[in-house]
C-alpha positions as CSV (number, residue, x, y, z in Angstrom):
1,X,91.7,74.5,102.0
2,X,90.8,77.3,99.3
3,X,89.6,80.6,100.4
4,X,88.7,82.4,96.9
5,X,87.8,85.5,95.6
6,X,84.3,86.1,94.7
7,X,85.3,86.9,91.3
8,X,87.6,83.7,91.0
9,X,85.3,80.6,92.8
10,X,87.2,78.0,91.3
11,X,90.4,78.9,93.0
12,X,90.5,75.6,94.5
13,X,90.8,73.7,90.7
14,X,93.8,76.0,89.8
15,X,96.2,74.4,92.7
16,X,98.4,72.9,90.3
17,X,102.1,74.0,92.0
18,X,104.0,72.2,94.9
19,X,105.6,74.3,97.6
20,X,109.0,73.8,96.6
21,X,107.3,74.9,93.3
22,X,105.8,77.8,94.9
23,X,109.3,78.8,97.0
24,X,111.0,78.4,93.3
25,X,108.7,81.1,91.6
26,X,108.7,83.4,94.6
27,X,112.9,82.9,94.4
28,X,112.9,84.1,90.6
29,X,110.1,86.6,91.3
30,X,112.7,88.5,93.8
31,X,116.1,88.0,91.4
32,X,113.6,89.2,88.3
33,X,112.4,92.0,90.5
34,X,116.1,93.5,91.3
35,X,116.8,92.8,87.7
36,X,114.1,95.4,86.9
37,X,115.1,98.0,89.5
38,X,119.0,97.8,88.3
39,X,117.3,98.1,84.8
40,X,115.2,101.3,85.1
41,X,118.8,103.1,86.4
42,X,120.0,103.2,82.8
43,X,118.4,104.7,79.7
44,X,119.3,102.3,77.3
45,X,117.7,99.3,79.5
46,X,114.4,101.1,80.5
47,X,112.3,99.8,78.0
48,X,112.9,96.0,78.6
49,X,113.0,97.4,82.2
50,X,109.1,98.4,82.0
51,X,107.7,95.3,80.2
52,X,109.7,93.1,82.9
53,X,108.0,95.3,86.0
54,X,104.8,95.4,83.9
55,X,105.0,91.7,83.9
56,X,105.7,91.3,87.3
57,X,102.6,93.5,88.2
58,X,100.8,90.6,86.3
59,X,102.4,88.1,88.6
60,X,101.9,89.1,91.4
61,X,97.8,90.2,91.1
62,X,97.8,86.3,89.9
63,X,99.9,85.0,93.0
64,X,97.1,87.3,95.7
65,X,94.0,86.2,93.4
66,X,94.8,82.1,94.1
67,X,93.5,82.8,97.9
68,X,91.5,85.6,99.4
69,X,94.0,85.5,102.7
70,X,96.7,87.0,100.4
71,X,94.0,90.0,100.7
72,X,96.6,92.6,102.1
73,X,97.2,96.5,102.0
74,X,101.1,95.7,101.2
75,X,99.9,94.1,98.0
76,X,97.1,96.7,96.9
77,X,98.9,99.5,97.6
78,X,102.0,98.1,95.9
79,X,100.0,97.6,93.0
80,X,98.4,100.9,93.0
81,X,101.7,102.6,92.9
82,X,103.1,100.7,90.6
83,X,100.5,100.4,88.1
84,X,100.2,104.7,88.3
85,X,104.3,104.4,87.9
86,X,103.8,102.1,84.4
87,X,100.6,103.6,83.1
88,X,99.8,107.1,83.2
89,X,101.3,110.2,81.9
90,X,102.1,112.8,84.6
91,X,103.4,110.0,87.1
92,X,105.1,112.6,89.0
93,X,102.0,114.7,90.0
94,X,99.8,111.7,90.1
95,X,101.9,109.5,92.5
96,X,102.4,111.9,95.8
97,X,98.6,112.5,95.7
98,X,98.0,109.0,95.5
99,X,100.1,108.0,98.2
100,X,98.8,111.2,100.4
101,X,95.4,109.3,99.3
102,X,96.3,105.6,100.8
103,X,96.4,107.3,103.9
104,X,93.7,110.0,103.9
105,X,91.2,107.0,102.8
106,X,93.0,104.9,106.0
107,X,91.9,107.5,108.1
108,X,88.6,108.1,107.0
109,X,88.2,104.4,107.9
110,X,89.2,105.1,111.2
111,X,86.6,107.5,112.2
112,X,85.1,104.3,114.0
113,X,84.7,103.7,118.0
114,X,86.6,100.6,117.7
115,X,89.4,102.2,116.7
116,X,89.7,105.4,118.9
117,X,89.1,103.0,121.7
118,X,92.1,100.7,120.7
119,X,90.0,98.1,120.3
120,X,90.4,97.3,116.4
121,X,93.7,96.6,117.5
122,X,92.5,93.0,119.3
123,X,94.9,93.7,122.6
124,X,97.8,94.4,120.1
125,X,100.2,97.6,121.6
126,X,102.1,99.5,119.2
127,X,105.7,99.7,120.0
128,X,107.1,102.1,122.6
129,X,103.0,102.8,123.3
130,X,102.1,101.9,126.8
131,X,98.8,100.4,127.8
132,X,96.4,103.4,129.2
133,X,97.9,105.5,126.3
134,X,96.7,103.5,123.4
135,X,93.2,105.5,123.0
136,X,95.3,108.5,122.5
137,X,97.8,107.2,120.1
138,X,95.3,105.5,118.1
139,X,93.3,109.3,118.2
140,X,97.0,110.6,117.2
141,X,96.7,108.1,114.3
142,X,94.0,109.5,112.9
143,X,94.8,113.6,113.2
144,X,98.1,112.0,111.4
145,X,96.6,110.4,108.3
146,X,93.8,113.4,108.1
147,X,95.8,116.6,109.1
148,X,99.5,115.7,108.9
149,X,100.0,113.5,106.2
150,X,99.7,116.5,103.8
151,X,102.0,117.9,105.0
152,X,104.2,115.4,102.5
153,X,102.8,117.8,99.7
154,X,104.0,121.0,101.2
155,X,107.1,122.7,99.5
156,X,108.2,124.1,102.9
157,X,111.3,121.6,103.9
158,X,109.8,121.9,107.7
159,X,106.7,120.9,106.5
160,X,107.4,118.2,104.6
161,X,110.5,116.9,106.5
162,X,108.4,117.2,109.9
163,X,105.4,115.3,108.4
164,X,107.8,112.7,106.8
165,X,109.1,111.9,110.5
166,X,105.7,111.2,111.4
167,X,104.8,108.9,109.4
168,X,107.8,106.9,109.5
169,X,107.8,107.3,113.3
170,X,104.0,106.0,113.0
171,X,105.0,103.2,111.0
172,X,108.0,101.5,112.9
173,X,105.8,102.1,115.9
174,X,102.9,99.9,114.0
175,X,105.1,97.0,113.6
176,X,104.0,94.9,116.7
177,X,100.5,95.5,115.6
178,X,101.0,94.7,111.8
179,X,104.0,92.7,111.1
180,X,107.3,93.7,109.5
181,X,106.1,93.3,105.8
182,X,103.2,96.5,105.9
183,X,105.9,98.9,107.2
184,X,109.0,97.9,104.7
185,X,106.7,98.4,101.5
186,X,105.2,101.4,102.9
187,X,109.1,102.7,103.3
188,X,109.9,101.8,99.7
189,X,106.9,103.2,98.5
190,X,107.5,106.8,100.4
191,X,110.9,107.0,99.0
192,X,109.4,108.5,96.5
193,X,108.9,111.6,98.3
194,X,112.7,112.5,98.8
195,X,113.6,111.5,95.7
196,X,111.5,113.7,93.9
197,X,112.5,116.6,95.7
198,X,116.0,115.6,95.3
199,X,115.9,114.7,91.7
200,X,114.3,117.7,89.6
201,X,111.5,116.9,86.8
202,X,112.9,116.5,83.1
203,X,111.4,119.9,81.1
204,X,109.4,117.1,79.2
205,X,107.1,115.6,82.1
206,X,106.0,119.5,83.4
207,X,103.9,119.9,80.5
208,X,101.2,117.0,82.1
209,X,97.5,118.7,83.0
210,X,96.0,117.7,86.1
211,X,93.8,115.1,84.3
212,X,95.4,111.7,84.9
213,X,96.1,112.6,88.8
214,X,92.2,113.7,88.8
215,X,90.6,110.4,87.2
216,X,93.6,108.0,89.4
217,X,91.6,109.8,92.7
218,X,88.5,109.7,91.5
219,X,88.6,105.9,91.2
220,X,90.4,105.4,94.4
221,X,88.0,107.5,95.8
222,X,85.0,105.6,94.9
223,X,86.9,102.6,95.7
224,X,87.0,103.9,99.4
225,X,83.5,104.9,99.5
226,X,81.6,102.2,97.9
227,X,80.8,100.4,101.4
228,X,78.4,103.3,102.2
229,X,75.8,102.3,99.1
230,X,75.4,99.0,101.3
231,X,73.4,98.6,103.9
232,X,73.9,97.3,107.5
233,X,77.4,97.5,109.3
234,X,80.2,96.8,106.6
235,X,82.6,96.4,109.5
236,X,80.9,93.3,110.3
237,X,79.2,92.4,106.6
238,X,82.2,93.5,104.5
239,X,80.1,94.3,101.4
240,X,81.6,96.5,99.2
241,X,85.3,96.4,100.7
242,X,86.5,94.4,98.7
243,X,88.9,96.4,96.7
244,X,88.6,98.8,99.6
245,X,91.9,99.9,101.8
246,X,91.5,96.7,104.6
247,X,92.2,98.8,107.9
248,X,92.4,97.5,111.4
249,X,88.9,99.8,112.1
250,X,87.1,97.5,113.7
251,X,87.5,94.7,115.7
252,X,84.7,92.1,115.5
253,X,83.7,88.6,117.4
254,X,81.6,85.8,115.2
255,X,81.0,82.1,115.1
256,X,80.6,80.3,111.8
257,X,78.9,76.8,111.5
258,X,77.2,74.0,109.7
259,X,74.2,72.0,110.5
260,X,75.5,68.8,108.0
261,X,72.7,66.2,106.9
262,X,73.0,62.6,106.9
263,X,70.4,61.1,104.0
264,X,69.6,58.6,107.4
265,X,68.1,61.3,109.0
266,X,71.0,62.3,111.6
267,X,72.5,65.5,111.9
268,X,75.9,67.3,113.6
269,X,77.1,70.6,113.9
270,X,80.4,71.7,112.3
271,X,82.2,74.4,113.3
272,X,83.6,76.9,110.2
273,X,87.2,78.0,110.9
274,X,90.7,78.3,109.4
275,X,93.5,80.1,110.2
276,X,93.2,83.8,108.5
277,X,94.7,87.1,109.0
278,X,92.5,88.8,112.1
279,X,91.5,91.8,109.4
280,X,89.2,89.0,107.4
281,X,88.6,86.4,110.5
282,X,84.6,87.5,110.3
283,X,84.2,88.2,106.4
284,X,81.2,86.1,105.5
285,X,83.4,85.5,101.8
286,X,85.6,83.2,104.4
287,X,82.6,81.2,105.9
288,X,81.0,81.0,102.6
289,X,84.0,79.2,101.2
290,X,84.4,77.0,103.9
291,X,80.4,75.7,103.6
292,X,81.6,75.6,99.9
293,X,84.4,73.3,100.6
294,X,82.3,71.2,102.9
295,X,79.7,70.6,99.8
296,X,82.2,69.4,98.0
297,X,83.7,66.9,100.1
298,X,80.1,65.9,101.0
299,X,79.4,65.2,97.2
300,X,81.8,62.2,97.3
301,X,79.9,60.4,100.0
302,X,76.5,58.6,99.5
303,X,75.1,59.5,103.1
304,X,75.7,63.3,102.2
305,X,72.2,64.9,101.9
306,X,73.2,68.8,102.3
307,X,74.0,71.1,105.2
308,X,72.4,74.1,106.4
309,X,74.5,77.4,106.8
310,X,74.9,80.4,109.5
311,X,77.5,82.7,110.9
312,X,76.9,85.1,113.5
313,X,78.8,88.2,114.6
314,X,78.9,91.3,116.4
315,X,81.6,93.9,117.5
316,X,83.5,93.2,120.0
317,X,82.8,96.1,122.1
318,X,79.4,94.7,122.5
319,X,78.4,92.3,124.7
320,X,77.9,88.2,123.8
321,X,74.3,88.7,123.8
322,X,74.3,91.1,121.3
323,X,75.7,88.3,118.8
324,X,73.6,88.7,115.3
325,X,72.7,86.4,112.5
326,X,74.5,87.9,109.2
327,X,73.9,84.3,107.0
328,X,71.6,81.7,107.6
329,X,71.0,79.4,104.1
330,X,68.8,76.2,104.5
331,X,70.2,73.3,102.2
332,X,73.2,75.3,101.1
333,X,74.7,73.0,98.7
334,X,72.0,73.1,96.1
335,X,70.6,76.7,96.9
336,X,73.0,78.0,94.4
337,X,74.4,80.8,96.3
338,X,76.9,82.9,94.9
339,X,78.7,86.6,96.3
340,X,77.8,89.2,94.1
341,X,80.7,91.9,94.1
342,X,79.1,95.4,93.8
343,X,75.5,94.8,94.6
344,X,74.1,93.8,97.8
345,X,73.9,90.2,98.7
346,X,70.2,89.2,99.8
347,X,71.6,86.5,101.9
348,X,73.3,88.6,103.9
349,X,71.6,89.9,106.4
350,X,72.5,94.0,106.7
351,X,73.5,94.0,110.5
352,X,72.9,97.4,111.6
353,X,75.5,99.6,113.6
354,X,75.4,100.0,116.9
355,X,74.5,103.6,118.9
């Protein structure tokens, strides 16, 4: 069952490759991606070198646009730092910011109840953290990505070589909580770090201004704080996340269903679920599709008449009472309801945050 983008709703007419088709493009994605990397460490390759990782950028933003579960920080950070790598001139004092950036924004997320409680985590313990200390290293967390973390910009070796242990620390530590995949692109992508100090800049690349780095966090930045020209809760609505940083920040409980209409006159309720990474479990962009999906499996019976649509949520922290109606659509199927991507959507309902 397709869960697709806002911006791509027809994901579900574009499944045209097998699995054994899919495990066969994901195989020569990997050789074609060593390839490049071998490439790029000689001169006389690195121009083929660049339109092969260029190209591979491509792929990949194709591969995570077919489904909205392939929505991951791996992937947009990834592409972030590789698209700065490719594209703009002064790569080497535009990338550290950026990086220092992913995590600066992941902390401003963070500044969120559910998280300095340990409850965004959904009973998850980071390794080597026990039980009654999770508050506190989730609290550490955040003085990490807010505090610490610039420390990978400072040209004092203590500095930089303490901060760099905390963050790898915090990341192997993370792995119970997140999966293996988060932490090993995070380690390629801070390799960068080392190397540059290691490996001075050419004479050529020191003559860069400060404009590229400047416009590349401005747009991040914006990126990060688009949520808060919504209204409501955007823990719980997810408006204007969408191309956000996707942080465990909150932690929140909903039930999707679908009153479906019989043109005899009966009725039954549907329940809306599908298995989906626990950072998207609530989105209403994963209900919506499924009431989608349901239309059109309903257009191909003659007793289909239409089916009405609601989801309600609330944090967890919060007690079941205090479940609230985010969608509710009458006659869903022909009410032409669409997800508009940087304007609020009137038929969601703005939740408001709890006090």
């Amino acid at each position: 069952m397709p869960i697709c983008w806002p911006f791509f709703e027809s994901c579900h007419a574009w499944r045209l490759l097998s699995p054994s088709s899919i495990d066969l493009l994901l195989d020569l994605y990997a050789a074609a991606a060593v390839l490049a990397a071998l490439a790029f460490l000689r001169p006389a390759s690195a121009a083929w070198a660049w339109w092969l990782l260029l190209a591979l950028v491509c792929v990949q933003v194709l591969i995570v646009a077919q489904d909205y579960r392939l929505r991951a920080n791996q992937h947009y950070m990834a592409v972030w730092t590789t698209l700065v790598f490719l594209l703009v001139r002064g790569k080497r004092a535009t990338l550290p910011l950026l990086i220092v950036s992913f995590y600066f924004w992941a902390g401003i997320l963070k500044l969120d109840p559910d998280w300095l409680s340990g409850a965004a985590l959904s009973g998850r313990r980071p390794l080597f953290i026990p039980e009654p200390l999770v508050p506190a290293a989730c609290a550490y967390v955040l003085l990490l990505e807010l505090v610490m973390i610039f420390g990978l910009l400072a040209r004092s070796r203590v500095l930089f070589y303490g901060a760099m242990a905390q963050v790898v620390l915090f990341h192997v530590c993370s792995w119970p909580v997140v999966g293996a995949f988060y932490p090993i692109v995070m380690f390629a992508i801070l390799t960068i770090f080392p190397l540059m100090r290691l490996l001075p800049a050419p004479l050529s690349t020191r003559r860069h201004g400060m404009a590229a780095p400047a416009a590349v966090l401005v747009v991040f930045a914006f990126l990060q704080i688009a949520h808060h020209l919504f209204p409501g809760d955007t823990a719980i609505t997810g408006e204007g996340r969408l191309f956000a940083l996707h942080m465990l920040d909150a932690s929140v409980a909903c039930r999707g269903r679908a009153i479906e209409h019989r043109r005899d006159g009966s009725s039954r309720e549907r329940t809306l679920s599908t298995v989906v990474p626990v950072r998207i479990h609530c989105d209403p962009i994963v209900f919506w599709n499924l009431a989608r999906e349901l239309c059109r499996r309903g257009s191909a019976d003659p007793q289909f008449a239409n089916l009405d649509f609601l989801v309600q949520s609330r944090r967890t922290a919060q007690p079941p009472t205090e479940l609230r109606t985010v969608v509710s659509i009458e006659d869903f199927c022909t009410s032409g309801t669409t997800y508009e991507v940087w304007r609020h959507n009137a038929w969601i309902l703005p939740v408001q945050r709890a006090t």
